[in-house]
mmCIF file of the C-alpha atoms, coordinates in Angstrom:
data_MODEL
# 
_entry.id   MODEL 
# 
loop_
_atom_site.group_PDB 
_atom_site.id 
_atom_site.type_symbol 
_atom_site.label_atom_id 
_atom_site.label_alt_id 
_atom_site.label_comp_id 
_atom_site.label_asym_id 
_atom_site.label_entity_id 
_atom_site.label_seq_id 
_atom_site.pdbx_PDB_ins_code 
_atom_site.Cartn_x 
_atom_site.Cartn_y 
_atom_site.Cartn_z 
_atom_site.occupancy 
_atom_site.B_iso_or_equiv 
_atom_site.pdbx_formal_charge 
_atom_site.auth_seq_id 
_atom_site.auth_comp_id 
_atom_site.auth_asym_id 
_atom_site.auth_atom_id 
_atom_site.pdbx_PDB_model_num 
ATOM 1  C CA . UNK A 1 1  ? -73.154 43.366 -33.841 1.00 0.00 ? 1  UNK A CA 1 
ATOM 2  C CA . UNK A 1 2  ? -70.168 43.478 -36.273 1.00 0.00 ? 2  UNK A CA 1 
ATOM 3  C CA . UNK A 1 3  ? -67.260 41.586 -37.430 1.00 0.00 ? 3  UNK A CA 1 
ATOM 4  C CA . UNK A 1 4  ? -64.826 44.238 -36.790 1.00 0.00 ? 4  UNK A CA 1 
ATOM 5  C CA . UNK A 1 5  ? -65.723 43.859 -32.299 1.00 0.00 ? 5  UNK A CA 1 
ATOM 6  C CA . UNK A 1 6  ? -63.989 41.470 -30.704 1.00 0.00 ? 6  UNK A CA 1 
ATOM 7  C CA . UNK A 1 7  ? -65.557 39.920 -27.599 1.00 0.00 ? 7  UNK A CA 1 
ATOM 8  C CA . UNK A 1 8  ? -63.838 37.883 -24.731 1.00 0.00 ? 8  UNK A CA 1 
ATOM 9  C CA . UNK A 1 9  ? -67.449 35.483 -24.353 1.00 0.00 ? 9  UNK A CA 1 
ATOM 10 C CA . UNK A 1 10 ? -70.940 35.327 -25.964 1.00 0.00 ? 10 UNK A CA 1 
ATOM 11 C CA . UNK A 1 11 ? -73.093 38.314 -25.417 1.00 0.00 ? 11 UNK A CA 1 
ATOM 12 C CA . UNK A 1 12 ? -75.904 36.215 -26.435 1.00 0.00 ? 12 UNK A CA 1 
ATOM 13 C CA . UNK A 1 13 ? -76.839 32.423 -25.987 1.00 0.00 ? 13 UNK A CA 1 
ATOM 14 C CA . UNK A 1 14 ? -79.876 31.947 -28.376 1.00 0.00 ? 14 UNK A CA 1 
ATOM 15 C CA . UNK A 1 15 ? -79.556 28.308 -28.755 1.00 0.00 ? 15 UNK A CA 1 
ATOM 16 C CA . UNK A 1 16 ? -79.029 27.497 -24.984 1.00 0.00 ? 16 UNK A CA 1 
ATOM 17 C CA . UNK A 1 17 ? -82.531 29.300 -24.831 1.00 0.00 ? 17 UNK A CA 1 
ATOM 18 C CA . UNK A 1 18 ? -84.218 28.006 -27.853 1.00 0.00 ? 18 UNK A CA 1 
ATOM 19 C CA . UNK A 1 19 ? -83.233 24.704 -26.202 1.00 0.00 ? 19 UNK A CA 1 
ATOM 20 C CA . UNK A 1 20 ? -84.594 25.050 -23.049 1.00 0.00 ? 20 UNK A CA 1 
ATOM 21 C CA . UNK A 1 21 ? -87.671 26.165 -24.162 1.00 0.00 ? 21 UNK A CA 1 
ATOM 22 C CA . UNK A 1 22 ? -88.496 23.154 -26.378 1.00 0.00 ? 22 UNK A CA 1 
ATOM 23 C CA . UNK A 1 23 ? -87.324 21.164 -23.307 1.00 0.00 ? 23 UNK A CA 1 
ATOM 24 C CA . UNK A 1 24 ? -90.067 22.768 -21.254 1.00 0.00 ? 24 UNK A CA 1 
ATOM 25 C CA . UNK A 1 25 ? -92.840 22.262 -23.869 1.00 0.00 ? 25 UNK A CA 1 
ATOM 26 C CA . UNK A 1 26 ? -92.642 26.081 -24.576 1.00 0.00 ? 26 UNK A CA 1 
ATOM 27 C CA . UNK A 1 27 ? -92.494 28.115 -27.505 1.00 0.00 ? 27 UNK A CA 1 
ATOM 28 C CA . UNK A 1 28 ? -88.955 29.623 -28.584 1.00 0.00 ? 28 UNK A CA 1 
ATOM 29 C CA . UNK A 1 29 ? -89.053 33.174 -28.153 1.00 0.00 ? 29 UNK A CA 1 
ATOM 30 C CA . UNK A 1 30 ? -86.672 34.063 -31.034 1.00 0.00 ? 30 UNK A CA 1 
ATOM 31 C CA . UNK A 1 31 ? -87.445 31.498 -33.378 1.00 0.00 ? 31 UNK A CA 1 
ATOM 32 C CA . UNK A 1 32 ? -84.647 32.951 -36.114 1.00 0.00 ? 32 UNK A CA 1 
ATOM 33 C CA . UNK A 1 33 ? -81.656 35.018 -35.667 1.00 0.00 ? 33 UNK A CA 1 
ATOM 34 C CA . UNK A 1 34 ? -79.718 37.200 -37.940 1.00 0.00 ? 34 UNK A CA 1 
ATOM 35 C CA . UNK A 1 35 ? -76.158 34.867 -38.322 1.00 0.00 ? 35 UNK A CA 1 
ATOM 36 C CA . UNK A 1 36 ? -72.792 36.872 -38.214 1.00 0.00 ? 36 UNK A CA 1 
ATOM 37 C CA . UNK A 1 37 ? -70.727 34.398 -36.911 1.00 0.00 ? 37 UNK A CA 1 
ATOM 38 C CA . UNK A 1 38 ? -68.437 35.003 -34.745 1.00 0.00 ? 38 UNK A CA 1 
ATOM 39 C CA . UNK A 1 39 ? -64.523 35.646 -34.958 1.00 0.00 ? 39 UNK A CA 1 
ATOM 40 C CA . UNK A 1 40 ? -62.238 33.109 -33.484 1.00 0.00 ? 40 UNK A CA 1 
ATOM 41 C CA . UNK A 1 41 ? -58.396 34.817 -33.511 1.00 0.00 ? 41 UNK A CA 1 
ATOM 42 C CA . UNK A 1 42 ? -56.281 32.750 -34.312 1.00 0.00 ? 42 UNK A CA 1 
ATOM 43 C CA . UNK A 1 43 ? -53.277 32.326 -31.364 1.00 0.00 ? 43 UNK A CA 1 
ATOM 44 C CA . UNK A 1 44 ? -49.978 34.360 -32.168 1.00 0.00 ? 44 UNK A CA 1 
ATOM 45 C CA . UNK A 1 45 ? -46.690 32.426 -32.860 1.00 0.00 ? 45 UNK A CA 1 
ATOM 46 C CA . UNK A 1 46 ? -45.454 30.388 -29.582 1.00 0.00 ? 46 UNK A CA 1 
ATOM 47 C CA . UNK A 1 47 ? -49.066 30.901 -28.157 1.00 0.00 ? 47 UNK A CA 1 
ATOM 48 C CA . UNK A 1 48 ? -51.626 27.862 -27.016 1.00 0.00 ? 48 UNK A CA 1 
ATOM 49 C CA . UNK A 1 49 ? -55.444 27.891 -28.368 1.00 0.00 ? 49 UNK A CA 1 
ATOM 50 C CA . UNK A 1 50 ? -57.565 28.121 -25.817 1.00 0.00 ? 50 UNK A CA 1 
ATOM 51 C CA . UNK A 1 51 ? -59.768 25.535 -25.515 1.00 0.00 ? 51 UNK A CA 1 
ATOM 52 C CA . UNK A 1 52 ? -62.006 26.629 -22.631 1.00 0.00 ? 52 UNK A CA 1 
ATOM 53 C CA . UNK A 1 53 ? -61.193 23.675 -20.349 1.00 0.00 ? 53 UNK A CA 1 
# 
């Protein structure tokens, strides 16, 4: 992964997993991940943020 891609939606959803695992009484599979972040463009004049809803 790198700052420079830009992505439309998660390619990954470690915490949903990590979460559902403790929820089950399991172990998490990937206890630690490397953080990058991820990059949030900012709208463009007269556009609306998308808020997901």
């Amino acid at each position: 992964m790198a700052w420079t891609k830009q992505r439309k939606e998660a390619t990954r959803h470690d915490l949903r997993e990590a979460l559902d695992a403790v929820l089950a009484g399991k172990p998490v599979a990937e206890a630690r991940t490397k953080a990058i972040g991820c990059f949030i463009p900012k709208p463009r004049d007269g556009e609306q943020a998308k808020t997901g809803e």
